[in-house]
SEKOLTI-102972 format. One record per atom (N, C-alpha, C, O): y, x, z; residue in three letters. Coordinates in steps of 0.02 Angstrom, whole numbers, plus 50000, padded with zeros to 5 digits. Example, Ala and Ser with C-alpha at 12.3 -4.5 7.8 and 13.67 -1.06 7.14 Angstrom:
<pts>
497165066050390ALA/497755061550390ALA/498355066050390ALA/498345071250423ALA/498885064250354SER/499475068450357SER/500025064550394SER/500575067050402SER/
</pts>
This chain:
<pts>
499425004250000UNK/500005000050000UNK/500625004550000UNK/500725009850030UNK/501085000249951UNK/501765005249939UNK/502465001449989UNK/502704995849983UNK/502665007250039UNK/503305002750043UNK/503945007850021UNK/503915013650001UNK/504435004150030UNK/505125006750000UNK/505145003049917UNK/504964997749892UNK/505485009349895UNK/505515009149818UNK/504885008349780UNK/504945006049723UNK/504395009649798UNK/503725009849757UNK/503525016549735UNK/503075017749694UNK/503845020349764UNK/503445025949738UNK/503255032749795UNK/503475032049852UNK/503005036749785UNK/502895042249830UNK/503225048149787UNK/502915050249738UNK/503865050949803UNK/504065056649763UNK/503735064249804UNK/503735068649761UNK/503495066649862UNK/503115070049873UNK/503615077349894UNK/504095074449921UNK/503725082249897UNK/503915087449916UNK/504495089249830UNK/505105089649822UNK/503985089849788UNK/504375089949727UNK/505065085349715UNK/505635087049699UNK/504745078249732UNK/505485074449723UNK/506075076849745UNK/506665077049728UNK/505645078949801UNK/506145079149878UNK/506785088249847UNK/507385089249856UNK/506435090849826UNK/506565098349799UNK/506895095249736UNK/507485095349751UNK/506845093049688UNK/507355088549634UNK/508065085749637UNK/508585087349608UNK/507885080549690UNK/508455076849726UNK/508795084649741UNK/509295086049709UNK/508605087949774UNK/509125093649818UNK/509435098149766UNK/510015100249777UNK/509135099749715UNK/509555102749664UNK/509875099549613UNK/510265102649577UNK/509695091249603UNK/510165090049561UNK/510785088049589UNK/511305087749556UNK/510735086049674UNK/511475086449717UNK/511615091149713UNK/512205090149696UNK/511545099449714UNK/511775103249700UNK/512225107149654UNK/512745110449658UNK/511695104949600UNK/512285105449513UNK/512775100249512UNK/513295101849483UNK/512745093249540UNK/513315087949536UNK/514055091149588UNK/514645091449571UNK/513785092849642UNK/514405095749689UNK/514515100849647UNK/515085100449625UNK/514135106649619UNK/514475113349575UNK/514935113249541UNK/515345117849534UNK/514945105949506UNK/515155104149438UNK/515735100249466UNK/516245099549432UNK/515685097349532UNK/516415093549555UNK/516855099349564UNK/517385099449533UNK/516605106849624UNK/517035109649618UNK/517345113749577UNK/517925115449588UNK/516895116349505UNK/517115121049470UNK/517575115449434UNK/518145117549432UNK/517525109549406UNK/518215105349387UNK/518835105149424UNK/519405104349402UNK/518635105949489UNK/519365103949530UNK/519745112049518UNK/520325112049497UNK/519365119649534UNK/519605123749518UNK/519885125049452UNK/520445127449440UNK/519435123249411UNK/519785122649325UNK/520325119749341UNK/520815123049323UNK/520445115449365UNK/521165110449355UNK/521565114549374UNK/521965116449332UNK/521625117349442UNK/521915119549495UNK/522325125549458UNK/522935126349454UNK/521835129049435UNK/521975138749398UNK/522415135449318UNK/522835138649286UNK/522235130349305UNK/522845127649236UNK/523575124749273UNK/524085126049243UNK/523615122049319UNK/524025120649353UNK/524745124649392UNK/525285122449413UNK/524405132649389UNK/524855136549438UNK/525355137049394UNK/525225133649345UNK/525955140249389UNK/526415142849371UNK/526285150149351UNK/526105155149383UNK/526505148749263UNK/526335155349227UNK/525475156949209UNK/525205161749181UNK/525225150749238UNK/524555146249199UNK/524595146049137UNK/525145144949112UNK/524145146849104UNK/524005142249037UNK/524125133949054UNK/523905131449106UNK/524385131349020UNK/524715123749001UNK/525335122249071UNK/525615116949082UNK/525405128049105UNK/526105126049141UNK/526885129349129UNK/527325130649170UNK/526875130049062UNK/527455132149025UNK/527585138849044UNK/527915141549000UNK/527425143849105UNK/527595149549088UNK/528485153049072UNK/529015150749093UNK/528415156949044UNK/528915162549021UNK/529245155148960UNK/528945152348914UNK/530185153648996UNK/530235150348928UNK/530335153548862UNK/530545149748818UNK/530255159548845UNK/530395163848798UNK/529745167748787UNK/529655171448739UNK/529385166748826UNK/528535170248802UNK/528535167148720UNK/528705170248669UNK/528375162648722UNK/528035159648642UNK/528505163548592UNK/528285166748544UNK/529195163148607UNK/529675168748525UNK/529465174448535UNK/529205177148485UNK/529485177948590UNK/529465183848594UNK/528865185748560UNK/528825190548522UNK/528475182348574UNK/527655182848535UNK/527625184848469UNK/527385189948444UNK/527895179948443UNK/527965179648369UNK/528425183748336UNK/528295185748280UNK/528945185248363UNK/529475191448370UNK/528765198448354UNK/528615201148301UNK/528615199048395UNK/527855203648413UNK/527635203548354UNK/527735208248316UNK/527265197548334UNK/526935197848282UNK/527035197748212UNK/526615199848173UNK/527755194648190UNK/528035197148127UNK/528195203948124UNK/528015206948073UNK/528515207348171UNK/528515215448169UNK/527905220048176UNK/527935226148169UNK/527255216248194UNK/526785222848185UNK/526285221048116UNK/525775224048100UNK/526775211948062UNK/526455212948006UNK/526945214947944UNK/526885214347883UNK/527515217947990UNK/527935221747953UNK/528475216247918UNK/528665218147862UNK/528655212147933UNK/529145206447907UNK/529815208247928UNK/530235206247888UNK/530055211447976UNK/530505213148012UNK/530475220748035UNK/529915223048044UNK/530975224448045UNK/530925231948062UNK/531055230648143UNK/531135225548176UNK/531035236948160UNK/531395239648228UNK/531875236748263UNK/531835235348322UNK/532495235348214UNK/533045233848231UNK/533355229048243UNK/533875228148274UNK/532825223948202UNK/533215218048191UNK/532545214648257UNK/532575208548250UNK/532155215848296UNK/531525216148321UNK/531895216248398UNK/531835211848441UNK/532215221048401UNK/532875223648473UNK/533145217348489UNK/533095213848539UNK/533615216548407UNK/534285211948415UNK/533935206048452UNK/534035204048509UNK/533545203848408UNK/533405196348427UNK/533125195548477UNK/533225190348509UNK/532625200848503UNK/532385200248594UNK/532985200348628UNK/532975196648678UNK/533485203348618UNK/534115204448673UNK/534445196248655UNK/534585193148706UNK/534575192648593UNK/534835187648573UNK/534405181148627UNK/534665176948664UNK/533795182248616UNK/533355177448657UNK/533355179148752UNK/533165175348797UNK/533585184948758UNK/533505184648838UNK/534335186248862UNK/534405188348919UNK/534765185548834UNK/535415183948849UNK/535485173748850UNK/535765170448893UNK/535215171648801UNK/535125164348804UNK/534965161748892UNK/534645165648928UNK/535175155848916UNK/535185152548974UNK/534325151148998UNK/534195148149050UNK/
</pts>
């Protein structure tokens, strides 16, 4: 005769149940940390440097040669004199 649920899960069940609560809490906290580490300041997706993104590209037209030296100066000094 069965009581409860109807079944006998046995030592195994019992070892199942405990690791798949395990991976479910893992997975709550490594989301809440993901959120957390996008969230800080100077994070990825929390805007950062307001002049990071030109300066970048500043960067990167001058090392594919679109722009020299000089004009490379001006406009970093043009962008961090800005408010």
């Amino acid at each position: 005769m069965m009581y409860g649920w109807g079944g006998n899960w046995g030592l195994g069940g019992w070892i199942a149940m405990a690791v798949m609560m395990l991976l479910f809490w893992g997975g709550v906290v490594t989301v809440v940390v993901l959120l957390l580490r996008g969230a800080r300041p100077g994070g990825p997706g929390f805007g950062g440097s307001p002049h990071g993104d030109a300066e970048r590209i500043l960067s990167e037209r001058f090392a594919r040669g679109e722009i020299d030296e000089t004009e490379l100066r001006a406009r970093r000094e043009a962008l961090r004199r800005q408010p």
